[in-house]
GUKOLVO-126091 format. One line per 10 residues: number of its first residue (from 1); for each residue z, x, y of C-alpha. Coordinates in steps of 0.02 Angstrom, whole numbers. Each point is the difference from the previous one (the first is absolute). Layout:
<nodes>
NUM> Z:X:Y  ...
</nodes>
This chain:
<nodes>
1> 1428:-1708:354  105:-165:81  -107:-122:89  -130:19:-110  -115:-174:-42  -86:-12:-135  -171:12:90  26:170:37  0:52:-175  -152:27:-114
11> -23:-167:-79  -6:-3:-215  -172:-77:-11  -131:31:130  -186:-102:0  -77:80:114  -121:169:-83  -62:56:174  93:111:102  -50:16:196
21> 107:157:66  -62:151:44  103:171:-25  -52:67:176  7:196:-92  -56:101:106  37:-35:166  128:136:71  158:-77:65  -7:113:137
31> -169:-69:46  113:-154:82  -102:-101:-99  67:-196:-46  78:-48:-123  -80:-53:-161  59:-136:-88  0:-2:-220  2:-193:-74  -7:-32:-171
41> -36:-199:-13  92:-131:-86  46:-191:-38  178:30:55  9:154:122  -44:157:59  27:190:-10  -30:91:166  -14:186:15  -5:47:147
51> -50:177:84  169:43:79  -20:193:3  133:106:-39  116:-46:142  -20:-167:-23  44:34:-217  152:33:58  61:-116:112  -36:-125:-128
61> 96:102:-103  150:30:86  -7:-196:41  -13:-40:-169  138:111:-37  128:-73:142  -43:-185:-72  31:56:-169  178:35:62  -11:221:-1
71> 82:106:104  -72:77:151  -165:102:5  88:139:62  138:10:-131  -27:163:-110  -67:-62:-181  132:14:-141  -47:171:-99  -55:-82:-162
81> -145:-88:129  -38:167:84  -53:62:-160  -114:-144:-58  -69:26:176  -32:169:-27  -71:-36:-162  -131:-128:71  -27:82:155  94:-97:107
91> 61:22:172  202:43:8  104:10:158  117:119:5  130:-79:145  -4:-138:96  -121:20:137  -81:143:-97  -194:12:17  -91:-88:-150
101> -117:151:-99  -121:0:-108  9:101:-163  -119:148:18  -118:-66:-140  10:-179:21  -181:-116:33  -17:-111:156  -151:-96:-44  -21:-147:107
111> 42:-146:-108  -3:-171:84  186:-45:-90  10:-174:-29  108:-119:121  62:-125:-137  36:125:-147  119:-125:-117  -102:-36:-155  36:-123:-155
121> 23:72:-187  -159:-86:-61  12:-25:-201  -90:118:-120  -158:-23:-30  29:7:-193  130:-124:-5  -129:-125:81  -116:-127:-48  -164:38:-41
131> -83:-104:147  121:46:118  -8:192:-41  -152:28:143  72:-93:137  165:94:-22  -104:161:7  -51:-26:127  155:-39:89  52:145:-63
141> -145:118:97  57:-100:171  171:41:-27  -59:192:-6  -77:-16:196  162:-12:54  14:197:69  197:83:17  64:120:116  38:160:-114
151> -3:133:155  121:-83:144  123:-86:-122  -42:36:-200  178:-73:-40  -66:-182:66  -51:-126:-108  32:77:-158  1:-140:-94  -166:-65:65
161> -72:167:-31  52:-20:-187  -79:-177:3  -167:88:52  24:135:-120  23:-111:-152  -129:-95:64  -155:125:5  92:83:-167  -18:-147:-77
171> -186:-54:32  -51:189:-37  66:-50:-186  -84:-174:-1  -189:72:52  24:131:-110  61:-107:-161  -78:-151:26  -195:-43:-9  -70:-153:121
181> 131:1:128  -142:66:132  -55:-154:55  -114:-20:164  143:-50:127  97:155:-58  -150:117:83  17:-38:172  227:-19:-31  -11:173:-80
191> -100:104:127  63:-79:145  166:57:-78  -52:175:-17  -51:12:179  151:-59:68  102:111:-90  -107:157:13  -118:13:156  98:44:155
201> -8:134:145  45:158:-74  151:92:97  -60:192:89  10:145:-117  142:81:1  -73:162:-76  -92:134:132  -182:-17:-6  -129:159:-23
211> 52:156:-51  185:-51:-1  3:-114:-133  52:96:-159  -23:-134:-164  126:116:-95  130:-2:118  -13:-164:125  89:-135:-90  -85:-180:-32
221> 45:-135:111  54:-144:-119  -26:-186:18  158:-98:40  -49:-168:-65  -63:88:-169  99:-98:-115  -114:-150:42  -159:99:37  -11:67:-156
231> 36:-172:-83  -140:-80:103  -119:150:-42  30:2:-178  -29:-204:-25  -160:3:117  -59:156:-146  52:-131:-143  -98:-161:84  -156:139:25
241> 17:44:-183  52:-156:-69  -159:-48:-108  3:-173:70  -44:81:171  -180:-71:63  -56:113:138  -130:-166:45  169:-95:67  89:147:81
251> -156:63:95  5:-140:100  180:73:80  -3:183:-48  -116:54:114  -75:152:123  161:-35:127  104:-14:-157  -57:176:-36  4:88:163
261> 194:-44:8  24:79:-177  -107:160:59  107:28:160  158:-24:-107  -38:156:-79  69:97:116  186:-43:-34  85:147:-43  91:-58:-143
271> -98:88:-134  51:-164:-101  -91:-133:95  -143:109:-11  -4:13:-177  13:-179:-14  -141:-7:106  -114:112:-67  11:-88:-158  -11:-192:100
281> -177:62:97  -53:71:-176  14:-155:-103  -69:-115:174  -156:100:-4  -28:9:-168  4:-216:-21  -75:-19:181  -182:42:-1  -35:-54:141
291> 130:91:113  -49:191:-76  -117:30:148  141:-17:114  119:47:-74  -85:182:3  -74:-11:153  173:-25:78  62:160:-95  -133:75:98
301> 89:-53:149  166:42:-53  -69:172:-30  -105:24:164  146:-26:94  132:104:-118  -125:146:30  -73:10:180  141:-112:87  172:5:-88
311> 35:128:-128  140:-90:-70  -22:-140:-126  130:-34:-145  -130:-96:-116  -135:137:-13  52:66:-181  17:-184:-77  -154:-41:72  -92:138:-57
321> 80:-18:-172  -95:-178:-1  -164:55:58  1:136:-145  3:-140:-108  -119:-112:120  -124:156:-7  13:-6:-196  -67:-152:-13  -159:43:116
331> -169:-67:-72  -143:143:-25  -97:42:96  129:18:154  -48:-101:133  -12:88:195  167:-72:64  101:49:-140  -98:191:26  54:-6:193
341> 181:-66:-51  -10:155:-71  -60:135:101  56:-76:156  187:-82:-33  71:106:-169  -64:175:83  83:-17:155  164:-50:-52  7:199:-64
351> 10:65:182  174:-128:19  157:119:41  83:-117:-158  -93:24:-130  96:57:-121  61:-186:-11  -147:-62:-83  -98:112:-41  19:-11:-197
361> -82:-176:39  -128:58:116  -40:128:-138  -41:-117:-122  -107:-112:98  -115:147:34  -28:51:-172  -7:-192:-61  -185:7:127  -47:147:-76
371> -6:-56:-181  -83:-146:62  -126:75:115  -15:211:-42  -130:23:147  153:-54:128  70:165:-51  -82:110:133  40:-93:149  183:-30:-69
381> 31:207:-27  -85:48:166  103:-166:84  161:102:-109  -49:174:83  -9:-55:177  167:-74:1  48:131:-95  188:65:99  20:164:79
391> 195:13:21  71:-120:-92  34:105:-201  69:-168:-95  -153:-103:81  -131:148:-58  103:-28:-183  -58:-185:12  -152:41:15  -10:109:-134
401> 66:-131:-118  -143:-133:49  -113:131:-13  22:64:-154  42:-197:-75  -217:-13:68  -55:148:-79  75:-69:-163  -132:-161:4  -139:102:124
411> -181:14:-89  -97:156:-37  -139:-36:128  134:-38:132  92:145:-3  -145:92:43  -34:-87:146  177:29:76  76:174:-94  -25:121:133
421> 85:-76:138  106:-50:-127  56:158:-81  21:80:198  148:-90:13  61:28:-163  -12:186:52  83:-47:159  121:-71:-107  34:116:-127
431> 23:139:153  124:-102:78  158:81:55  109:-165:-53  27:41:-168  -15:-192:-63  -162:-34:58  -56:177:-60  87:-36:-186  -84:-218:3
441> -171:93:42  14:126:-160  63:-124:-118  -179:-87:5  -47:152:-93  92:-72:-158  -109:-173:1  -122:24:-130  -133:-112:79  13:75:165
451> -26:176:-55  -156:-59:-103  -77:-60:144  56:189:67  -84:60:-147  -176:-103:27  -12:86:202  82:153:-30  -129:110:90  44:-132:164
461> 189:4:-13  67:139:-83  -48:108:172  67:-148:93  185:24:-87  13:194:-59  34:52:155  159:-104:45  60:36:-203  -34:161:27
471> 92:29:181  127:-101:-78  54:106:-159  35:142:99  96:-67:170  81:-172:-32  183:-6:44  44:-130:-154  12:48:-189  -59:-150:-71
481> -173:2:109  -7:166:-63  -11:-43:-198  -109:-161:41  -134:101:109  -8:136:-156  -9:-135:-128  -151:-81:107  -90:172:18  18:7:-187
491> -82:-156:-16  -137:49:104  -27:153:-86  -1:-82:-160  -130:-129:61  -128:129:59  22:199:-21  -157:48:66  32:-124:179  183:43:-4
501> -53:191:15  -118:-39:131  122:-91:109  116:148:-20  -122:116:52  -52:-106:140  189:-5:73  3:175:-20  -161:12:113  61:-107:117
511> 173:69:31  -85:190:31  -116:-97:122  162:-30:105  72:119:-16  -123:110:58  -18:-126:151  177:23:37  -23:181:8  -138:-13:95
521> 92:-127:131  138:145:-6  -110:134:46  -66:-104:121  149:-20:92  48:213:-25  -172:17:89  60:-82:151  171:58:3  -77:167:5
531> -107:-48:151  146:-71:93  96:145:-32  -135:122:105  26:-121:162  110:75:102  97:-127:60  53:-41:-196  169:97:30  32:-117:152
541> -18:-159:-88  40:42:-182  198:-45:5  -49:-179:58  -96:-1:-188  77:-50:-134  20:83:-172  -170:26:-80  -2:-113:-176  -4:77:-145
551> -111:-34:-146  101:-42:-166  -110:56:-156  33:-148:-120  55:81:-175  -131:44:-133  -29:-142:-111  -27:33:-187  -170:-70:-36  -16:-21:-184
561> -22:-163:-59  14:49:-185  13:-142:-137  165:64:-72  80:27:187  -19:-180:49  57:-58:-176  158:100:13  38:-73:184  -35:-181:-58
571> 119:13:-145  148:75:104  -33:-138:126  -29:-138:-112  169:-64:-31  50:-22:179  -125:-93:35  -15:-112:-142  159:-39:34  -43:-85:182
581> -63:-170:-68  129:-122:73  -69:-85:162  -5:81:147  148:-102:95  69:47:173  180:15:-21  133:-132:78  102:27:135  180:-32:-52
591> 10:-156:97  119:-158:-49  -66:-125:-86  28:-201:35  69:-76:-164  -64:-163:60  -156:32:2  -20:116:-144  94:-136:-120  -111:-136:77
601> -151:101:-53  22:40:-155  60:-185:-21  -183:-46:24  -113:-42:-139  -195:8:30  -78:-162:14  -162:50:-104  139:42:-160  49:-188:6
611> -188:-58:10  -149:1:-114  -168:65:70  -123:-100:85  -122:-67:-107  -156:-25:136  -94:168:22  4:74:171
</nodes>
């Protein structure tokens, strides 16, 4: 840019380690709040970043871009530019004095973009001397605070957004090659760095909340300033698992506000940045004894508030996906808040309208308690069976799932305490006219353990179920429950002969009971049809009655339950349903897909595949 001095550029060597700004993330520009001034110190200038908004992004912009000799603002963009727009998200007028529009997937996070964005080609770090090597580095991390526009004007400043890019590149390749380059004043350069870069007022969701939201269909809402994000994110990972890192000198600046800001960045709804940060809070609390407390106890925040007050959070999954491996590393016996955590946050978040998007995680954090603390296993089925849904099929399959997944690790001595309720709603289950739930319910009769456990309280549960089998093998509408409620009968019969016979006759019992009450109730109601025939005003009155009901006899069922009969069913049934073992998945509406963000996506690599594990038990 002309008129440029050399004070407003980032200086090559830089004595000062301390750096005084504050990022101001979190304060809404809408709030009218002040503006917030970023200074990175030095011998021989200064950096400012300043909090312009996104109105005032571009008027530096299209200043910058009048100096630098361009065209005017409201000239349409040669076609070659429209399409590197369109690849980077990027704002493209159509005609002059057309309306500027956003692509429909593109971020507006409130970055405070950085008045004075011209930065100096530093040397590499490689090619310099060994006593110089720490005071370019960190020149290097104060180059990174300088913050670009990427959402008004992604075509500006290209090449300092390459100088930034090679930058943070390159220092991701020096921590991770080189050992002793971690020296105290990098700690306060480095994480100061991060914040800049990363903590900032999230934009609204552009996704319907509740109900609405539909995590197979509602596309992602990706990051704008990602190619520097994901730079910054990946060389904070590498200076955490650099094993020079001392978490003595960085505790001292990565602290509980250091942490709130990363919590409340985890609802961005770039599934990216989440990953990145799920694997960021994982390593932090595994080297940072000291802030685990808090760092759950805030969870339990974030959670309160996703259940009783919001119903919408992006983060829940990743988070969960931590605390499974949080609740791994648990110490025995379980102390009282990590029992209430459970019973009180992870049972709730069943009765959410979204939780089919975590509830793989939520899953496994249950039955990680259990095979820590067995006697939590009452509580957590009875907690299971009250939030158990009444309308909603693919929820009730959930359910089944996590069910089943604690009956795999569930003692003896528990079970006993919890089967009859239990098995109730199995029965419920297996009677259900949604032929899913009804097939997820019978297909616990081919887990070994479970129908052992059958097997040990057969006298208590095989009354519980028969009748629902039974009712079942005669009137479902679906083929496949048909074979599967004959192959469980079989297995019941096989288990017991003498209770099996006993059940049968039972049913039997109880179906003449009603019907003999039902004849009775119809005779009843002959009776005083009879009477109110005799009254003569019955004539006068009887063509305002309607036509009397009829009773419908319900077909003679065939009540043998011989050994060869349900063999023979089983076996003709058998193939169709062994067949059914792909996933139940609700199927897609044919709606168009954004290449952007699908290419973007599956450009992504997982942050915990470039890492090592922790090392510090959790």
């Amino acid at each position: 840019m002309p008129n440029r001095t050399d004070k407003d550029k980032v200086p090559v060597k830089n004595n000062s380690s301390g750096v005084t700004a504050k990022n101001g993330s979190g304060k809404d520009a809408a709030d009218g709040s002040d503006e917030v001034s970023q200074t990175c110190n030095s011998s021989s200038g200064a950096v400012h970043a300043n909090s312009n908004g996104a109105g005032g992004a571009a008027t530096t912009a299209a200043a910058a871009a009048t100096a630098r000799g361009g065209g005017p603002k409201s000239a349409p963009p040669p076609a070659n530019l429209v399409a590197k727009c369109k690849l980077a998200g990027a704002v493209v007028p159509t005609a002059p004095g057309s309306a500027m529009r956003k692509e429909k997937r593109q971020s507006s996070s409130r970055f405070n973009v950085s008045h004075n964005r011209e930065l100096q080609k530093l040397p590499a770090l490689k090619d310099a001397p060994p006593g110089e090597r720490e005071d370019l580095l960190i020149q290097k991390i104060r180059q990174c605070c300088v913050l670009f526009d990427f959402v008004t004007d992604p075509l500006s400043d290209l090449k300092w957004k390459e100088v930034k890019r090679a930058a943070l590149h390159e220092m991701v390749e020096y921590i991770t090659s080189q050992r002793g380059v971690l020296t105290e004043p990098i700690y306060p350069e480095m994480i100061h760095m991060f914040g800049v870069n990363v903590f900032r007022t999230l934009p609204p969701s552009s996704n319907p909340n509740g109900a609405e939201f539909d995590p197979e269909e509602d596309e992602p809402t990706l990051e704008a300033a990602w190619p520097h994000l994901q730079l910054v994110y990946e060389l904070f990972l590498r200076f955490l698992e650099s094993p020079d890192f001392q978490p003595a000198l960085a505790k001292r600046h990565l602290d509980q506000r250091f942490v709130l800001q990363l919590l409340e960045l985890f609802d961005s709804e770039d599934p990216r940045e989440r990953d990145f940060l799920k694997t960021t809070l994982h390593r932090i609390y595994g080297k940072f004894l000291g802030l685990r407390a808090y760092v759950r106890k805030q969870v339990n925040h974030m959670f309160y508030r996703f259940i009783y007050e919001t119903e919408h959070h992006n983060g829940v999954a990743e988070l969960l996906e931590i605390l499974g491996s949080i609740i791994n590393g648990f110490a025995l016996p379980l102390k009282e808040e990590h029992k209430l955590f459970l019973l009180r946050v992870l049972m709730p978040l069943h009765k959410v309208k979204s939780l089919s998007v975590y509830h793989p995680q939520l899953a496994y954090c249950v039955v990680q308690f259990l095979e820590k603390e067995p006697s939590l296993t009452e509580p957590v089925i009875l907690a299971l069976l009250k939030f158990w849904p009444k309308v909603h099929s693919p929820k009730e399959v959930m359910f089944l799932n996590e069910l089943e997944e604690i009956l795999d690790v569930i003692e003896p001595a528990e079970f006993a305490k919890v089967m009859v309720p239990l098995f109730r709603q199995l029965a419920r289950c297996v009677s259900s006219p949604h032929f899913q739930v009804a097939e997820r319910a019978l297909y616990y009769w081919n887990n070994e353990y479970i129908m052992s456990l059958v097997s040990d309280n057969a006298a208590t549960l095989l009354p519980i179920v028969f009748p629902a089998l039974y009712k079942n093998s005669k009137a479902h509408w679906n083929k496949t429950i048909y074979g599967l409620v004959y192959n469980a009968l079989k297995l019941l019969m096989e288990m017991n002969q003498k209770l099996f016979d006993d059940c049968v006759q039972n049913y039997r019992q109880e179906r003449h009971n009603e019907k003999m009450r039902l004849r009775e109730r119809e005779d009843a109601w002959n009776r005083i049809e009879s009477l109110a025939e005799k009254n003569p005003q019955f004539h006068v009155v009887k063509p305002q009655l309607g036509t009397p009901t009829q009773t419908l006899e319900s077909p003679p069922e065939d009540d043998d339950m011989l050994y060869d009969r349900l063999e023979s069913q089983a076996r003709e049934v058998t193939t169709l349903a062994t067949k059914k073992e792909k996933p139940l998945l609700r199927r897609k509406s044919e709606l168009p897909l954004d290449s952007l963000t699908l290419k973007a996506l599956s450009d992504h690599k997982r942050a915990d595949q470039l890492l090592a594990p922790p090392d510090a038990p959790l």
